[in-house]
C-alpha positions as protocol buffer text, in pm:
chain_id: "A"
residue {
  index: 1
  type: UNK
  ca { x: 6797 y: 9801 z: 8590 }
}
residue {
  index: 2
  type: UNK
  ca { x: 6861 y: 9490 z: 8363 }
}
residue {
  index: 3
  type: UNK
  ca { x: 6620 y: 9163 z: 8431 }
}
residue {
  index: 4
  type: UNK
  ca { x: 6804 y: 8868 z: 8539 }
}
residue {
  index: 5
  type: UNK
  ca { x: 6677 y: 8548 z: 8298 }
}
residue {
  index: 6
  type: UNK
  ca { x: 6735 y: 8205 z: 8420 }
}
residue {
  index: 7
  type: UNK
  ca { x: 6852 y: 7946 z: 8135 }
}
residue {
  index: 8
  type: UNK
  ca { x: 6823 y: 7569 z: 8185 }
}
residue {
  index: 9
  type: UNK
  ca { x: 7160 y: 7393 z: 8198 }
}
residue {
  index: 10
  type: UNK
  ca { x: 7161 y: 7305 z: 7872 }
}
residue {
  index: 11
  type: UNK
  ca { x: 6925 y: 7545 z: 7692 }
}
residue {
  index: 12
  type: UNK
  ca { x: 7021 y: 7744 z: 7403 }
}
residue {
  index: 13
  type: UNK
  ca { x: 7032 y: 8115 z: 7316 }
}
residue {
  index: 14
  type: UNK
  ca { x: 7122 y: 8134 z: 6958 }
}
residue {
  index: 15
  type: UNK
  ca { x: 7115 y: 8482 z: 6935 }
}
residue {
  index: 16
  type: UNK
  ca { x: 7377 y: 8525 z: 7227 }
}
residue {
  index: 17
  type: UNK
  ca { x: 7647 y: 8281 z: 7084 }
}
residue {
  index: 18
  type: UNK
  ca { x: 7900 y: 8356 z: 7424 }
}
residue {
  index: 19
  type: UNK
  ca { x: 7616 y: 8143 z: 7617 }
}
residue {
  index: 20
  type: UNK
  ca { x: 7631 y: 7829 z: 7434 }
}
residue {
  index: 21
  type: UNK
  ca { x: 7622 y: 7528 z: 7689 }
}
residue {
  index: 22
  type: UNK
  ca { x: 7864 y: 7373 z: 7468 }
}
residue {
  index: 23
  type: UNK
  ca { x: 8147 y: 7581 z: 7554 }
}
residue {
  index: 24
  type: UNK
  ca { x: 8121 y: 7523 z: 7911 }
}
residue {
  index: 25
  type: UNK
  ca { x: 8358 y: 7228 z: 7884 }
}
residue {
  index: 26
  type: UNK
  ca { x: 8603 y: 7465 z: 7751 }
}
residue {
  index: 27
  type: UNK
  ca { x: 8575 y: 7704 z: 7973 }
}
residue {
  index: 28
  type: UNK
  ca { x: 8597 y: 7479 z: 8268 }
}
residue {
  index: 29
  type: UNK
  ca { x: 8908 y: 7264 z: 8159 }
}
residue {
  index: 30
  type: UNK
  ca { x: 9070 y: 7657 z: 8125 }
}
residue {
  index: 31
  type: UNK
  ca { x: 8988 y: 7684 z: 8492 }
}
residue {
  index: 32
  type: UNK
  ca { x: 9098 y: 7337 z: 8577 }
}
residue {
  index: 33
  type: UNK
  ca { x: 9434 y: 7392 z: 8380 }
}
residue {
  index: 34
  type: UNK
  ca { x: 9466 y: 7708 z: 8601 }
}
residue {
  index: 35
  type: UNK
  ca { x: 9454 y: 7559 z: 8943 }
}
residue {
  index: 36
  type: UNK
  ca { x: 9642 y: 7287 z: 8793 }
}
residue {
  index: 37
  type: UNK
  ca { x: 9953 y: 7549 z: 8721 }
}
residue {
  index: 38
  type: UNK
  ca { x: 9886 y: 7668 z: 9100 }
}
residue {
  index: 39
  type: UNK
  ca { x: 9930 y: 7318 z: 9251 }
}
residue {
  index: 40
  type: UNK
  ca { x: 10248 y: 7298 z: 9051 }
}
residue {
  index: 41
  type: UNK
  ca { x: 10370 y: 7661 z: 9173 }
}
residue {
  index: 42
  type: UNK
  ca { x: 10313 y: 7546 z: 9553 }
}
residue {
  index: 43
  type: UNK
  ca { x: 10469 y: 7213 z: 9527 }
}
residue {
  index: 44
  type: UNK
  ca { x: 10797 y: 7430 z: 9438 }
}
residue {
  index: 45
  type: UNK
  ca { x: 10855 y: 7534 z: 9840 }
}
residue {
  index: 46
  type: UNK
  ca { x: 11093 y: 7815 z: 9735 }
}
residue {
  index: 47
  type: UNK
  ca { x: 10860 y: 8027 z: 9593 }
}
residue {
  index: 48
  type: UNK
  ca { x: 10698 y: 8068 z: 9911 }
}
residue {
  index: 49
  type: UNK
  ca { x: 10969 y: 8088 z: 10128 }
}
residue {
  index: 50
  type: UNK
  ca { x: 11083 y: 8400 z: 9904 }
}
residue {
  index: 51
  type: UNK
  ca { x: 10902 y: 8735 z: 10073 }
}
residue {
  index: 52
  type: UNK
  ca { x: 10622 y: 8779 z: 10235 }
}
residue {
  index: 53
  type: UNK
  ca { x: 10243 y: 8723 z: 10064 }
}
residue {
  index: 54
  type: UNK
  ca { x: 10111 y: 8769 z: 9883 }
}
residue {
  index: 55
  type: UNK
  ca { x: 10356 y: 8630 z: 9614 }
}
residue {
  index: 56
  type: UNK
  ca { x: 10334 y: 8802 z: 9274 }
}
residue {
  index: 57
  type: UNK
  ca { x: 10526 y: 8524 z: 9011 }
}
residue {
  index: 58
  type: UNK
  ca { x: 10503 y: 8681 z: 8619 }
}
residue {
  index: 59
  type: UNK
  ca { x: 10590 y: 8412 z: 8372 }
}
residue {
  index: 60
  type: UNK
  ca { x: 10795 y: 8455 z: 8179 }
}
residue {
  index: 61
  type: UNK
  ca { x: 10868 y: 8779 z: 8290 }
}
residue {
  index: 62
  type: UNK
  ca { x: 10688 y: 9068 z: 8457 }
}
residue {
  index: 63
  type: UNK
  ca { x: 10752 y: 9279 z: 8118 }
}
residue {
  index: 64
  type: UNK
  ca { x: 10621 y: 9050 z: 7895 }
}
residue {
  index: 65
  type: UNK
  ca { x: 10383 y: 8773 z: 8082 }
}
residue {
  index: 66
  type: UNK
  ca { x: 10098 y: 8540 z: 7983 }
}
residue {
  index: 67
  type: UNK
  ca { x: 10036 y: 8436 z: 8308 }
}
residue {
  index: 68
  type: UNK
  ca { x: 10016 y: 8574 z: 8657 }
}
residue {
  index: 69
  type: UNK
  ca { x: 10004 y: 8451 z: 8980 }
}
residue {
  index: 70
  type: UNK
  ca { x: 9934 y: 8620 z: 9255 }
}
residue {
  index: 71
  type: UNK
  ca { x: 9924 y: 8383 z: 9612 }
}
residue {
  index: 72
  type: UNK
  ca { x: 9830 y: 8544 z: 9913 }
}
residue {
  index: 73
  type: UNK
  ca { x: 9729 y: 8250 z: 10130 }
}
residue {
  index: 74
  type: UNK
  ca { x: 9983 y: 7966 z: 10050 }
}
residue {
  index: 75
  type: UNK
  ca { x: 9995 y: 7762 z: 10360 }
}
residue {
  index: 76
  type: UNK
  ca { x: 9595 y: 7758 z: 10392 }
}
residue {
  index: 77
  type: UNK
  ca { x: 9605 y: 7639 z: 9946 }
}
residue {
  index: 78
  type: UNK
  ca { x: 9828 y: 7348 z: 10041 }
}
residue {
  index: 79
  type: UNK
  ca { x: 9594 y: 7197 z: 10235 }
}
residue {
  index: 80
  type: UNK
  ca { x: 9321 y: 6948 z: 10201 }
}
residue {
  index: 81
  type: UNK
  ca { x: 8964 y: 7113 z: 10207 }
}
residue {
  index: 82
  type: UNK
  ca { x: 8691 y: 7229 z: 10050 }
}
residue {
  index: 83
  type: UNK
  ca { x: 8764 y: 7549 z: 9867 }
}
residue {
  index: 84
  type: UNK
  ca { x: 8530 y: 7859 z: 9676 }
}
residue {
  index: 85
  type: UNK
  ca { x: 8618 y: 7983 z: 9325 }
}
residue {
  index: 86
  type: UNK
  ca { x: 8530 y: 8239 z: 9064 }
}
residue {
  index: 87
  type: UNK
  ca { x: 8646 y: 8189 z: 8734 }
}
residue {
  index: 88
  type: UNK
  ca { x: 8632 y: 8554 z: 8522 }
}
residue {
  index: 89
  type: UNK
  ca { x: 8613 y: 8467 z: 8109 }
}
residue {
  index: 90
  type: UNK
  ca { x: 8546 y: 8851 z: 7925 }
}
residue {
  index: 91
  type: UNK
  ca { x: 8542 y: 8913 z: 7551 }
}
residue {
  index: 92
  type: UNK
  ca { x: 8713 y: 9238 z: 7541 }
}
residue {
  index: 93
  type: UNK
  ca { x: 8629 y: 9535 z: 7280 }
}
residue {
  index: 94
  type: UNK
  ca { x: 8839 y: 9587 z: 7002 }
}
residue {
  index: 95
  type: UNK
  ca { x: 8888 y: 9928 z: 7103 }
}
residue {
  index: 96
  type: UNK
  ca { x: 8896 y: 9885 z: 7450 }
}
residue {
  index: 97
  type: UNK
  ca { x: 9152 y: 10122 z: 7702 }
}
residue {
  index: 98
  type: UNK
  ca { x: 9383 y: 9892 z: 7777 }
}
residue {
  index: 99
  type: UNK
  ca { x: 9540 y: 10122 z: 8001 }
}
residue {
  index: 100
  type: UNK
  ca { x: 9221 y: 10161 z: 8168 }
}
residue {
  index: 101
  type: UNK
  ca { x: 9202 y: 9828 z: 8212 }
}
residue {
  index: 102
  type: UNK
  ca { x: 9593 y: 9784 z: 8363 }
}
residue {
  index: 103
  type: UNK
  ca { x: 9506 y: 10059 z: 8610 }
}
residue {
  index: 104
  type: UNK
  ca { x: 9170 y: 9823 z: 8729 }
}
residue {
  index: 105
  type: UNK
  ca { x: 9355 y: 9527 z: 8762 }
}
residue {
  index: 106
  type: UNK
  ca { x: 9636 y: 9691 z: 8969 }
}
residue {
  index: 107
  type: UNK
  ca { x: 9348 y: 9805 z: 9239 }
}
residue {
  index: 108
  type: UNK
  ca { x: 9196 y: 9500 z: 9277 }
}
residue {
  index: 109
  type: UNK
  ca { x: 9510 y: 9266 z: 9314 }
}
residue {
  index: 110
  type: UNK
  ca { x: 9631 y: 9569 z: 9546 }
}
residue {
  index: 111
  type: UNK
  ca { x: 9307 y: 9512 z: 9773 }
}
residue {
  index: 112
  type: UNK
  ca { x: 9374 y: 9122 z: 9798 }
}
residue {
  index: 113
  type: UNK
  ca { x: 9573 y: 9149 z: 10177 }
}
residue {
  index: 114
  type: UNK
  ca { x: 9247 y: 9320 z: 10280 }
}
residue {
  index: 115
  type: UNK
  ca { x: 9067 y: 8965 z: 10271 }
}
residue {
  index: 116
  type: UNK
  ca { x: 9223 y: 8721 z: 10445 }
}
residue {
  index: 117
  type: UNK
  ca { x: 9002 y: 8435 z: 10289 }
}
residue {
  index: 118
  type: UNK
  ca { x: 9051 y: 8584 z: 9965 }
}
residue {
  index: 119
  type: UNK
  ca { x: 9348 y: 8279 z: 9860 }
}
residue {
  index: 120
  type: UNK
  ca { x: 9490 y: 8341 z: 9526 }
}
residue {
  index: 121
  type: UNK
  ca { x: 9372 y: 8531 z: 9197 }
}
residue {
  index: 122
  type: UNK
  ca { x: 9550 y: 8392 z: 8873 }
}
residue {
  index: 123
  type: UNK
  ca { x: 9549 y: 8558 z: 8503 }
}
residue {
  index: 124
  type: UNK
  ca { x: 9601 y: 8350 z: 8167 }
}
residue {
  index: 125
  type: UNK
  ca { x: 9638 y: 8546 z: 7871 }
}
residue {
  index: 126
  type: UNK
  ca { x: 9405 y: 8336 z: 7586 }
}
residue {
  index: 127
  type: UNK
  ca { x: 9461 y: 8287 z: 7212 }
}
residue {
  index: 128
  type: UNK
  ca { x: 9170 y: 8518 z: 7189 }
}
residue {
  index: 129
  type: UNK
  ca { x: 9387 y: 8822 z: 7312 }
}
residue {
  index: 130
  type: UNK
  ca { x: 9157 y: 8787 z: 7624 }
}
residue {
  index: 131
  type: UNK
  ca { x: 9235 y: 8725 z: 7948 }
}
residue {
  index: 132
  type: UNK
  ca { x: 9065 y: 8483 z: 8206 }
}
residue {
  index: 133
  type: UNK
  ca { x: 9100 y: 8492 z: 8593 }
}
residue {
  index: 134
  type: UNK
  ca { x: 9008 y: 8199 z: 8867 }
}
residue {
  index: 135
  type: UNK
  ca { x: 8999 y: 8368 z: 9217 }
}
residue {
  index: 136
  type: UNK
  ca { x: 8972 y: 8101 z: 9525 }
}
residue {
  index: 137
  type: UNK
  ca { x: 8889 y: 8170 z: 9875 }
}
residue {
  index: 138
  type: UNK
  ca { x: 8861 y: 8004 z: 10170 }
}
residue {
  index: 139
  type: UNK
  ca { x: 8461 y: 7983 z: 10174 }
}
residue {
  index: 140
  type: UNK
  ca { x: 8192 y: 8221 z: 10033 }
}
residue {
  index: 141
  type: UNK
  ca { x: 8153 y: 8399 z: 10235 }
}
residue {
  index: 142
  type: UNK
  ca { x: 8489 y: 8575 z: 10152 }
}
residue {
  index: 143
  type: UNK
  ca { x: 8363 y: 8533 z: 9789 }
}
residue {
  index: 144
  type: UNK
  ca { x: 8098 y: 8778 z: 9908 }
}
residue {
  index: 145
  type: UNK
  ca { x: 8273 y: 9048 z: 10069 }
}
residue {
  index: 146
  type: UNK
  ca { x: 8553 y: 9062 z: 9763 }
}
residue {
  index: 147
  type: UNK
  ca { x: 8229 y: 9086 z: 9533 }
}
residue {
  index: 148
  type: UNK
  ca { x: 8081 y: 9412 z: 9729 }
}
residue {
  index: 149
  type: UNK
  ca { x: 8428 y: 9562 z: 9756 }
}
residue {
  index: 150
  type: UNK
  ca { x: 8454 y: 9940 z: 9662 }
}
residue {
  index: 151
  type: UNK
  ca { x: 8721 y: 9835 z: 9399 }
}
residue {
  index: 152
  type: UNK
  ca { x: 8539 y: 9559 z: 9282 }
}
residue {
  index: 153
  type: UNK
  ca { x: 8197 y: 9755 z: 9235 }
}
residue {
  index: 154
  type: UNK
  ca { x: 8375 y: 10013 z: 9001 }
}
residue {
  index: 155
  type: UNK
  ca { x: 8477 y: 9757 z: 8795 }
}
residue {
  index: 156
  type: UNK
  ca { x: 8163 y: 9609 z: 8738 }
}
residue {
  index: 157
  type: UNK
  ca { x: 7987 y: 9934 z: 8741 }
}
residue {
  index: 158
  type: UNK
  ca { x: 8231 y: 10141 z: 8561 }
}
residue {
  index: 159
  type: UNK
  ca { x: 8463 y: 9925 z: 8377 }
}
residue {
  index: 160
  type: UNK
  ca { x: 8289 y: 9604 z: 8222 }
}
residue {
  index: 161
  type: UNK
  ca { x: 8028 y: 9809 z: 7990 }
}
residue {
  index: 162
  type: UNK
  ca { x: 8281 y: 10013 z: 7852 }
}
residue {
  index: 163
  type: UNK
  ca { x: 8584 y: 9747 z: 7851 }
}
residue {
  index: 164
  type: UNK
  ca { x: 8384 y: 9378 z: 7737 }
}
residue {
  index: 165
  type: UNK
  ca { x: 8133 y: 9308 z: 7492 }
}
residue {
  index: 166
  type: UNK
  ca { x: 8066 y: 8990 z: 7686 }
}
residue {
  index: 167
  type: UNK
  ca { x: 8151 y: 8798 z: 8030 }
}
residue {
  index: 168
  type: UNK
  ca { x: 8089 y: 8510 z: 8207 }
}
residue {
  index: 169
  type: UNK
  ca { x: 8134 y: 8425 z: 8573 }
}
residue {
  index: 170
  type: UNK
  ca { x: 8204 y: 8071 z: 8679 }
}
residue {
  index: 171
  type: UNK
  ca { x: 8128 y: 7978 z: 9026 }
}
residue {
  index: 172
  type: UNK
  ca { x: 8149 y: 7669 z: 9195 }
}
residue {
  index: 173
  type: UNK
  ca { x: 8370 y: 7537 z: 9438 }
}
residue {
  index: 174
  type: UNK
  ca { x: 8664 y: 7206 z: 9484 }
}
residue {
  index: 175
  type: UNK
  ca { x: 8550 y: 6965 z: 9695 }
}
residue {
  index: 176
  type: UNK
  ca { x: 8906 y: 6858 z: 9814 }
}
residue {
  index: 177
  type: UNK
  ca { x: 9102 y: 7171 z: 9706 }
}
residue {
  index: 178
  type: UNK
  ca { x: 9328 y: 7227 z: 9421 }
}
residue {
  index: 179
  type: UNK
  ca { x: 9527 y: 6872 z: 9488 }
}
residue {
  index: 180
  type: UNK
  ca { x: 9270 y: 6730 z: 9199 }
}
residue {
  index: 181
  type: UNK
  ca { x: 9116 y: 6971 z: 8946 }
}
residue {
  index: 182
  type: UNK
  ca { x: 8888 y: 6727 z: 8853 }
}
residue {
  index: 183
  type: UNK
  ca { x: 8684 y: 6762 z: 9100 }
}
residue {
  index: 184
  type: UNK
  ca { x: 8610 y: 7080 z: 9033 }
}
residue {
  index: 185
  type: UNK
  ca { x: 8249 y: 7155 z: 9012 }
}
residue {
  index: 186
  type: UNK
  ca { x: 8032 y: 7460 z: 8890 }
}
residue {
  index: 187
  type: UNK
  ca { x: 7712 y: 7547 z: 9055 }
}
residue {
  index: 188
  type: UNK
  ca { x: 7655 y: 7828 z: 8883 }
}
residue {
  index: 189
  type: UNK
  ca { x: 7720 y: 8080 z: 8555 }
}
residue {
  index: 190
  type: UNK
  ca { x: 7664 y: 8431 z: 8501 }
}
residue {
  index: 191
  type: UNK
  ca { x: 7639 y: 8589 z: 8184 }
}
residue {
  index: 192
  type: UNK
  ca { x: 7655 y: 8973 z: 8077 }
}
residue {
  index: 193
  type: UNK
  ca { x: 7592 y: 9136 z: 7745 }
}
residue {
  index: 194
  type: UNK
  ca { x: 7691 y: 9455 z: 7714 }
}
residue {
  index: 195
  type: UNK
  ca { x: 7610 y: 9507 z: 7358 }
}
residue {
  index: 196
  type: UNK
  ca { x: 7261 y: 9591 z: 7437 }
}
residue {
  index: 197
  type: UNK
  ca { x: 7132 y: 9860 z: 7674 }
}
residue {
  index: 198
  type: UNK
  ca { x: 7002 y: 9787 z: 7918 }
}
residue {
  index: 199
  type: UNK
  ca { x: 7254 y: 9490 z: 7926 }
}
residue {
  index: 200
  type: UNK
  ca { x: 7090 y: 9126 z: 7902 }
}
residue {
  index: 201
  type: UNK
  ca { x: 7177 y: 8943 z: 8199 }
}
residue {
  index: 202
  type: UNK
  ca { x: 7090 y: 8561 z: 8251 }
}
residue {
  index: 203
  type: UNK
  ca { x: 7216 y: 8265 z: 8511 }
}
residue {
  index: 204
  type: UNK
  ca { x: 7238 y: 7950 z: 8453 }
}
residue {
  index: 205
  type: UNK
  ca { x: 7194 y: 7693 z: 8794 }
}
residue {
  index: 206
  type: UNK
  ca { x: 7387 y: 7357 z: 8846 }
}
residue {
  index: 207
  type: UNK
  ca { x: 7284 y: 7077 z: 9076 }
}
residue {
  index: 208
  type: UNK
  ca { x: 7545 y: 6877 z: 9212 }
}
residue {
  index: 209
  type: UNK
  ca { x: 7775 y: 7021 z: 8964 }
}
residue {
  index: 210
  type: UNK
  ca { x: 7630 y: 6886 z: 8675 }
}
């Protein structure tokens, strides 16, 4: 089994470039930019009068789409209140099955009605050619049980070593919900390697957000 390091919040791992504190600020105005464009979606009321949830929206088309929406709780996301997210930021392999991949992503967004706290999951296709993901719930506790889902445990298990060369997990929470993305705060980041095996694996703890 891999060791778990802990890095300070701003210490520096040269030798694992991904980690850099300095691209934290990137990473988290990506997430903020994401619940920004689900704010947006909601304010438009005839989205979510259109079918039942959860609401699948492919822009600009479901063909050919660089972002993805996918709102199962709308009525509880409009709201005022503090809110849970994780935000998912993977450097994919060059030759990595992307159809593999597809079939993963179509079993976990297929699993979302099974958690009723589990409030939206959003996709944005990066310059990179990668793809990064903010999930919100209603607490952590949902953030748990999504996390030790069958679905979910293959793709961590199965998936990520053979799909990424690197990810990073962003989780944290909005204080007020997603009315004001700048409030949103990270208590904590994950980081996988899976260029070495057994893959390095290291954490990096926030106080207070900062």
């Amino acid at each position: 089994m891999d060791q778990e390091l802990t890095l300070k919040p701003a210490e520096v791992v040269r030798a694992r470039p991904f980690t850099n504190p300095e691209r934290i600020v990137y990473d988290v105005n990506t997430l903020r930019f994401m619940v920004d464009q689900l704010c947006l979606f909601l304010e438009d009321q005839k989205h979510c009068a259109n079918g039942k949830p959860p609401i699948i929206v492919h822009q600009p088309n479901r063909d050919n789409w660089f972002y993805r929406l996918v709102v199962a709780q709308p009525e509880i996301l409009s709201q005022p209140g503090e809110l849970a997210f994780v935000g998912f930021l993977g450097h994919r392999r060059e030759d990595a099955n992307l159809k593999l991949g597809d079939e993963f992503d179509e079993i976990l967004v297929g699993e979302i009605p099974d958690y009723p706290g589990l409030l939206s999951y959003s996709t944005m296709a990066m310059l990179s050619g990668d793809f990064s993901n903010l999930v919100i719930f209603a607490d952590t506790s949902v953030k748990k049980q999504w996390s030790r889902s069958q679905a979910h445990d293959q793709a961590v298990q199965d998936l990520s070593p053979e799909y990424y060369v690197s990810i990073k997990l962003y989780n944290g929470h909005l204080p007020g919900g997603i009315a004001d993305s700048r409030a949103l705060q990270v208590t904590r980041i994950k980081y996988f390697d899976y260029q070495d095996n057994p893959r390095w694996h290291a954490v990096r703890e926030f106080h207070n957000g900062s």
